[in-house]
N, CA and C of each residue as an Amber inpcrd file, in Angstrom:
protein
   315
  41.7630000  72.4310000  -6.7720000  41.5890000  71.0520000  -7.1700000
  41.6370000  70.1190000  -5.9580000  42.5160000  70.7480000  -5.3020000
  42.8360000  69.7530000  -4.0920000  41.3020000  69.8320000  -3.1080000
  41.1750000  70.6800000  -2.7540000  39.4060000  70.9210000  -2.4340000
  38.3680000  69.9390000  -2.9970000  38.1950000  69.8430000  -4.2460000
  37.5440000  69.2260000  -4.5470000  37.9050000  67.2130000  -3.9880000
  39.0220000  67.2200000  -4.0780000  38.8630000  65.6040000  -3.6360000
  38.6090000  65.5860000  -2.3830000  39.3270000  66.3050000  -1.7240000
  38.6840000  66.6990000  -0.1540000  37.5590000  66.4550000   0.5360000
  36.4410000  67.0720000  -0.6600000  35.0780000  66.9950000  -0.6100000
  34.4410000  65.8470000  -0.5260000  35.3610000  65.0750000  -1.6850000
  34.7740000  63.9050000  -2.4170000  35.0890000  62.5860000  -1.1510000
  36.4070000  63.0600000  -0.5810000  36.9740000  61.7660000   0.2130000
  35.6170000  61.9240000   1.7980000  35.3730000  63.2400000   2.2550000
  34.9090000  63.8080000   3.5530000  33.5090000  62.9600000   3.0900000
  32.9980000  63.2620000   1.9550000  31.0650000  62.9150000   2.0880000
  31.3410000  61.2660000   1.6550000  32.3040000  60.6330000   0.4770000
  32.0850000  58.9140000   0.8650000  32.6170000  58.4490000   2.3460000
  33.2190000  59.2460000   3.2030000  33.5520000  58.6430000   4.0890000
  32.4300000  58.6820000   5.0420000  31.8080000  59.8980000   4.6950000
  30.4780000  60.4140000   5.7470000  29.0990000  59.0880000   5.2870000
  28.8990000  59.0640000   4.1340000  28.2610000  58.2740000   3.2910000
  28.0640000  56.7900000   3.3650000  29.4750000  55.9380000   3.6790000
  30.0000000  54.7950000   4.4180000  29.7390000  54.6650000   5.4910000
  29.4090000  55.4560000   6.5380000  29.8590000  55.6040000   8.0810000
  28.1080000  55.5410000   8.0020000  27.1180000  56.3730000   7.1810000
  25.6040000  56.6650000   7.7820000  25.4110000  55.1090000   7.2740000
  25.6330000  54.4710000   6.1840000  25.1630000  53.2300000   5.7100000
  25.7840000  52.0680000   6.5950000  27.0630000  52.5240000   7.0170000
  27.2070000  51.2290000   8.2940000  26.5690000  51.6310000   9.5040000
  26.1490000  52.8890000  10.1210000  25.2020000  52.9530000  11.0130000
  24.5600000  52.0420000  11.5060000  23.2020000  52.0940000  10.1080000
  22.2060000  51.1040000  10.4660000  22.0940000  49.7500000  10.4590000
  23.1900000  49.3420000   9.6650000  24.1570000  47.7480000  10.0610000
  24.4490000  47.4510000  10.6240000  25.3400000  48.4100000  12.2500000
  25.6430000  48.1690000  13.3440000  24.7080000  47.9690000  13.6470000
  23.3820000  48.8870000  14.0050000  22.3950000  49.3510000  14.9060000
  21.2330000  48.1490000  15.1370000  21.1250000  47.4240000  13.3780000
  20.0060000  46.7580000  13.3640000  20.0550000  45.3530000  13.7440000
  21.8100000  45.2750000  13.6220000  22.4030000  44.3420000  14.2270000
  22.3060000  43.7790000  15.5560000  22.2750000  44.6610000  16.5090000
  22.4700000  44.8970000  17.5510000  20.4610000  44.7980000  18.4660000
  19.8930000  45.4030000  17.7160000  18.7420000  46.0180000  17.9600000
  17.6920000  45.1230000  16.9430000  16.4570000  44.8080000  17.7300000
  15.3160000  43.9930000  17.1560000  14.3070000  44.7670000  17.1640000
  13.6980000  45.3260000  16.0720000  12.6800000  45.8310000  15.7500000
  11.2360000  45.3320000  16.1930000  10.2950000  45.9150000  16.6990000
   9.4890000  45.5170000  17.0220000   8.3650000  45.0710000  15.8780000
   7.7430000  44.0450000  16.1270000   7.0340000  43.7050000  15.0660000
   5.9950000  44.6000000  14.3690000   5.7740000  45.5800000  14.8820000
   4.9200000  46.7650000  13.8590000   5.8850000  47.0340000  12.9690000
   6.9510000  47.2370000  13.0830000   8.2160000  48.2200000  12.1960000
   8.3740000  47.4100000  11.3010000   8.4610000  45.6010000  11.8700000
   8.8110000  45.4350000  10.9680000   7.5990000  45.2220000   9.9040000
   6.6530000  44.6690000   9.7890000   5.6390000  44.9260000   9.0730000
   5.5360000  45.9120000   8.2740000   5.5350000  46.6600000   8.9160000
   5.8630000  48.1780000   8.1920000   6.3370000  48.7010000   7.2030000
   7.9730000  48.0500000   6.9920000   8.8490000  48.0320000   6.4060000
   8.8900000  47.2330000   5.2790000   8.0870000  46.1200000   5.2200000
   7.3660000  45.4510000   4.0060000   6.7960000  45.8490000   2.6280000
   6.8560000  47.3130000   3.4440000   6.0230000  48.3310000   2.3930000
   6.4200000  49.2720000   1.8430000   7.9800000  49.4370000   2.0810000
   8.7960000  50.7440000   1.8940000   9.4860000  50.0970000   0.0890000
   9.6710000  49.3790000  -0.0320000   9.8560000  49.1840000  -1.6080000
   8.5590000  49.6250000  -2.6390000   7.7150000  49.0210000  -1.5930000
   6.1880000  49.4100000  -2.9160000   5.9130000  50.7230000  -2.7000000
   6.2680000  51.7530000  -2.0810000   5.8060000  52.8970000  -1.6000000
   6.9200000  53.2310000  -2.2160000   8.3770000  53.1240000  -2.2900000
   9.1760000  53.7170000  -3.2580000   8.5020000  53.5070000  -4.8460000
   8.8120000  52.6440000  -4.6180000   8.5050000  52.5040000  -6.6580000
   7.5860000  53.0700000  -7.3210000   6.4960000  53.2650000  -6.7080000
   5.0240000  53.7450000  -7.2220000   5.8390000  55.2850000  -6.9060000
   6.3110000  56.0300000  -6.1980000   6.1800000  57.4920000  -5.9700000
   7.2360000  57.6020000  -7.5480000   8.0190000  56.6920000  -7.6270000
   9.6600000  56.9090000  -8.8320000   8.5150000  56.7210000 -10.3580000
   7.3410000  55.2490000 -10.2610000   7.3300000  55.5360000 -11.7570000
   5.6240000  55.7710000 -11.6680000   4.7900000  56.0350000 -10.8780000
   3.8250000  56.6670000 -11.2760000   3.7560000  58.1930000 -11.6340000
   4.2650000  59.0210000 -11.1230000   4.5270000  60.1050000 -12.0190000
   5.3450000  60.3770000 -13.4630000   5.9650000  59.4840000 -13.9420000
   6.4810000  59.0910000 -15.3630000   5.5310000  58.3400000 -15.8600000
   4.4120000  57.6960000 -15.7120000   3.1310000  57.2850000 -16.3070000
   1.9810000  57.7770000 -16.5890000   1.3970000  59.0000000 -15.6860000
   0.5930000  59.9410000 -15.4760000   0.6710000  61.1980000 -16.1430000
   1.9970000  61.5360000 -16.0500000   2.4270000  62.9920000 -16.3390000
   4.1740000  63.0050000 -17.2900000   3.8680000  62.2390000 -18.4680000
   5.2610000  62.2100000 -19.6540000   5.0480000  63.7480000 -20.2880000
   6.3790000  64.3130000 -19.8860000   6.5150000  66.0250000 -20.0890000
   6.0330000  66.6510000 -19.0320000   6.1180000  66.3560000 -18.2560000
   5.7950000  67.1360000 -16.8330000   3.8810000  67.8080000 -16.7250000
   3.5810000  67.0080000 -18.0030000   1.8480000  67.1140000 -17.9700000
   1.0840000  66.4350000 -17.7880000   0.0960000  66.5110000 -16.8450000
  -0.8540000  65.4160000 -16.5320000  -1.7080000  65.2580000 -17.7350000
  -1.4350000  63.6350000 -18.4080000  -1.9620000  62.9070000 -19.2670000
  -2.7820000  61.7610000 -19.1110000  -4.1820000  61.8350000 -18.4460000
  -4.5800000  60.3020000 -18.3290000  -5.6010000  60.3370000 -19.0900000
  -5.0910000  60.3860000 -20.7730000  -5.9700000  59.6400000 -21.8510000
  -5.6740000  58.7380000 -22.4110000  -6.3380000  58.1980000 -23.3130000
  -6.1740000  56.7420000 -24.0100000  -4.9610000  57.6760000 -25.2810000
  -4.4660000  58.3660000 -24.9890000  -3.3350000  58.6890000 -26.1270000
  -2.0250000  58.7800000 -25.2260000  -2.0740000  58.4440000 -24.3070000
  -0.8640000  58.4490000 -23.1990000  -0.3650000  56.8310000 -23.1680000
   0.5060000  56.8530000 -23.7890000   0.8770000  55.2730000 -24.2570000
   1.8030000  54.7120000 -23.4110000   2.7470000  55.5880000 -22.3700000
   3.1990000  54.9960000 -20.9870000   1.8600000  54.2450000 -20.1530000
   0.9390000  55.1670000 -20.0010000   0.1800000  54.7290000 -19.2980000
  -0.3720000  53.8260000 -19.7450000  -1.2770000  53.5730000 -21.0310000
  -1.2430000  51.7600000 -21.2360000  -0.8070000  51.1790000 -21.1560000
   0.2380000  51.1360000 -21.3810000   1.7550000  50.7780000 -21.0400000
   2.1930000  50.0100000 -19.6280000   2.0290000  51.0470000 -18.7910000
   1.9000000  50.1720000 -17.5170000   0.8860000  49.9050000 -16.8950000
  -0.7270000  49.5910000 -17.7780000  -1.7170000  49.2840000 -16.9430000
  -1.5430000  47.4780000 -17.3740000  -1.1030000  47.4740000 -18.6940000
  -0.7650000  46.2660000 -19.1450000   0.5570000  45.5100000 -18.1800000
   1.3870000  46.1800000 -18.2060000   2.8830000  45.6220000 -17.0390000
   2.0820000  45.0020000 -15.6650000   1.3340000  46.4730000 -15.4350000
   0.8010000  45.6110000 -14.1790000  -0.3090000  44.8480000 -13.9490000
  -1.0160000  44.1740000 -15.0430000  -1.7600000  42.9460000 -15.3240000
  -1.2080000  41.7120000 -15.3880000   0.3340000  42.2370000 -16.2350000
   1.1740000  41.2550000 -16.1390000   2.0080000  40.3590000 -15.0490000
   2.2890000  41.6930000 -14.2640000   2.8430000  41.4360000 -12.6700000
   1.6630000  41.0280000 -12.0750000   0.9480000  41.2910000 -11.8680000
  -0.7040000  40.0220000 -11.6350000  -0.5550000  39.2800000 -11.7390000
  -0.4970000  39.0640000 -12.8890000  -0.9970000  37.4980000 -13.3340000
   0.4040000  36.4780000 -12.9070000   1.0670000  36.7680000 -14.0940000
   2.5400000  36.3300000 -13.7690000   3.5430000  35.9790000 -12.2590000
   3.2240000  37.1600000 -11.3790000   4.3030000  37.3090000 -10.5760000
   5.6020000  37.3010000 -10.5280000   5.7840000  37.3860000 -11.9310000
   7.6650000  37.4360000 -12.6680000   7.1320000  38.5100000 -13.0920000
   9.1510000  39.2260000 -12.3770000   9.1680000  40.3530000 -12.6700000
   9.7350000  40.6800000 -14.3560000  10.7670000  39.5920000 -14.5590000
  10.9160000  39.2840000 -15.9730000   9.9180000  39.2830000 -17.4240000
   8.9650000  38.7730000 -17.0770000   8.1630000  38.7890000 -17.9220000
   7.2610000  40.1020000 -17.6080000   7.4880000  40.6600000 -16.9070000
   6.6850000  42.0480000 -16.4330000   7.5740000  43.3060000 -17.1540000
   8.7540000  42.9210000 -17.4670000   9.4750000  43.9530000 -17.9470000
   9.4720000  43.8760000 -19.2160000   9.2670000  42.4850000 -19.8580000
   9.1000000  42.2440000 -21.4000000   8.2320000  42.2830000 -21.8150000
   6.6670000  42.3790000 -21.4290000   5.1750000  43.1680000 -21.8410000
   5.2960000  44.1560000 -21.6870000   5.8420000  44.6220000 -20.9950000
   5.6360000  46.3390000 -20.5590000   6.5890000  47.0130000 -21.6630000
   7.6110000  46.5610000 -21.8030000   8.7170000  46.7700000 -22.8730000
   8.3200000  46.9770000 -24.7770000   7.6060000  45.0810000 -24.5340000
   7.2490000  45.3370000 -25.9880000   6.3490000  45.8630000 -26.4990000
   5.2000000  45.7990000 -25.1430000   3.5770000  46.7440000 -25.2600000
   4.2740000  48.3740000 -25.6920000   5.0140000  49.1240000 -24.9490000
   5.8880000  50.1390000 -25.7670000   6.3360000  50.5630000 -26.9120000
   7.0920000  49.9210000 -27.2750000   7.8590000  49.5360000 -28.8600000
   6.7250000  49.1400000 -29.5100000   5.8550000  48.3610000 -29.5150000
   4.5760000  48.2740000 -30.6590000   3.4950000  49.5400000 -30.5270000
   3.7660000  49.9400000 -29.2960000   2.3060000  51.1760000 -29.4580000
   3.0650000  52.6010000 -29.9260000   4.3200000  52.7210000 -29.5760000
   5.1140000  53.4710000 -30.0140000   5.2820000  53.3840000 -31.7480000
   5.5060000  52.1130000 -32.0360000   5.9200000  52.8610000 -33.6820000
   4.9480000  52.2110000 -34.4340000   3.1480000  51.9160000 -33.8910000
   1.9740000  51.6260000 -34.4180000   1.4390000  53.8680000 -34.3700000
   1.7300000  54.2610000 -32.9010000   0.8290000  55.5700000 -33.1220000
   2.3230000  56.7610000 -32.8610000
Protein backbone atom coordinates (compact mmCIF):
# COMPACT_ATOMS: atom_id res chain seq x y z
CA UNK A 1 0.00 0.00 0.00
CA UNK A 2 2.67 2.13 1.01
CA UNK A 3 4.13 1.73 -2.67
CA UNK A 4 1.37 2.77 -4.12
CA UNK A 5 1.31 6.42 -2.58
CA UNK A 6 4.90 6.48 -3.25
CA UNK A 7 4.07 6.25 -6.79
CA UNK A 8 1.39 8.63 -6.61
CA UNK A 9 3.51 11.37 -4.52
CA UNK A 10 7.01 10.59 -7.13
CA UNK A 11 4.84 11.19 -10.68
CA UNK A 12 2.60 14.54 -9.17
CA UNK A 13 5.76 15.73 -8.05
CA UNK A 14 7.45 14.74 -11.44
CA UNK A 15 4.18 16.11 -13.16
CA UNK A 16 4.42 19.67 -11.24
CA UNK A 17 8.10 20.06 -11.86
CA UNK A 18 7.57 19.19 -16.14
CA UNK A 19 4.51 21.82 -16.02
CA UNK A 20 6.61 24.42 -14.10
CA UNK A 21 9.43 23.74 -16.55
CA UNK A 22 7.95 25.49 -19.28
CA UNK A 23 6.81 28.44 -16.99
CA UNK A 24 10.23 28.99 -15.93
CA UNK A 25 11.63 28.53 -19.42
CA UNK A 26 9.07 30.64 -21.38
CA UNK A 27 9.47 33.07 -18.87
CA UNK A 28 12.78 33.58 -19.23
CA UNK A 29 13.01 32.85 -23.07
CA UNK A 30 11.17 34.70 -26.18
CA UNK A 31 10.05 32.66 -28.80
CA UNK A 32 10.72 33.53 -32.07
CA UNK A 33 8.00 34.76 -34.12
CA UNK A 34 7.51 31.60 -36.36
CA UNK A 35 6.82 29.52 -33.05
CA UNK A 36 4.90 31.74 -32.06
CA UNK A 37 2.53 31.80 -34.94
CA UNK A 38 2.72 28.43 -34.93
CA UNK A 39 1.39 27.85 -31.76
CA UNK A 40 -1.86 29.62 -32.72
CA UNK A 41 -2.68 26.46 -34.14
CA UNK A 42 -2.04 23.86 -31.56
CA UNK A 43 -5.68 24.19 -29.98
CA UNK A 44 -7.34 23.76 -33.49
CA UNK A 45 -5.09 20.89 -34.33
CA UNK A 46 -5.95 19.41 -30.89
CA UNK A 47 -9.61 19.53 -31.06
CA UNK A 48 -10.23 18.36 -34.56
CA UNK A 49 -7.76 15.14 -33.91
CA UNK A 50 -10.17 14.61 -30.09
CA UNK A 51 -13.66 15.12 -31.94
CA UNK A 52 -13.33 14.39 -35.57
CA UNK A 53 -12.89 10.86 -35.11
CA UNK A 54 -16.09 10.66 -32.71
CA UNK A 55 -17.98 12.26 -35.76
CA UNK A 56 -16.73 10.14 -38.61
CA UNK A 57 -16.37 6.88 -36.98
CA UNK A 58 -19.35 6.43 -33.73
CA UNK A 59 -18.43 2.60 -32.80
CA UNK A 60 -15.12 2.61 -33.98
CA UNK A 61 -16.73 2.49 -37.76
CA UNK A 62 -16.25 4.70 -40.43
CA UNK A 63 -19.74 6.28 -40.99
CA UNK A 64 -20.01 9.18 -43.44
CA UNK A 65 -23.71 8.78 -44.36
CA UNK A 66 -26.66 10.86 -44.06
CA UNK A 67 -27.68 8.20 -41.19
CA UNK A 68 -24.66 9.21 -39.05
CA UNK A 69 -26.39 11.79 -36.92
CA UNK A 70 -23.08 12.96 -34.96
CA UNK A 71 -21.97 13.90 -38.11
CA UNK A 72 -24.90 16.19 -39.02
CA UNK A 73 -24.61 17.02 -35.99
CA UNK A 74 -21.45 18.69 -36.18
CA UNK A 75 -21.67 19.91 -39.74
CA UNK A 76 -24.53 22.03 -38.27
CA UNK A 77 -22.25 23.10 -34.83
CA UNK A 78 -19.84 24.12 -37.21
CA UNK A 79 -22.07 26.42 -39.37
CA UNK A 80 -22.96 27.61 -36.22
CA UNK A 81 -19.41 28.44 -34.97
CA UNK A 82 -19.34 30.30 -38.46
CA UNK A 83 -21.75 32.17 -38.33
CA UNK A 84 -22.04 32.95 -34.67
CA UNK A 85 -18.50 32.93 -33.37
CA UNK A 86 -19.98 31.97 -29.83
CA UNK A 87 -18.89 29.13 -28.61
CA UNK A 88 -22.10 29.01 -26.42
CA UNK A 89 -24.45 29.02 -28.88
CA UNK A 90 -22.26 26.47 -30.81
CA UNK A 91 -22.73 24.04 -28.06
CA UNK A 92 -26.56 24.60 -27.88
CA UNK A 93 -27.22 23.80 -31.81
CA UNK A 94 -24.98 21.17 -31.79
CA UNK A 95 -26.62 19.87 -28.52
CA UNK A 96 -30.19 20.33 -29.49
CA UNK A 97 -29.57 19.42 -33.34
CA UNK A 98 -28.70 15.92 -31.31
CA UNK A 99 -31.54 15.41 -28.96
CA UNK A 100 -34.06 16.22 -31.89
CA UNK A 101 -32.35 13.97 -34.54
CA UNK A 102 -31.80 11.47 -31.92
CA UNK A 103 -35.34 10.85 -30.65
CA UNK A 104 -36.94 12.01 -34.36
CA UNK A 105 -34.67 8.73 -36.01
Amino acid sequence: MNAIWLTMFILGILTFGIRLSFIVILDRWQAPPIIQRSLRFVPIAVLSAIIVPELVMPGGILNISPTNLRLLTGIVAMLVAWKTKNIVWTIVAGMGVLLVLQYFF
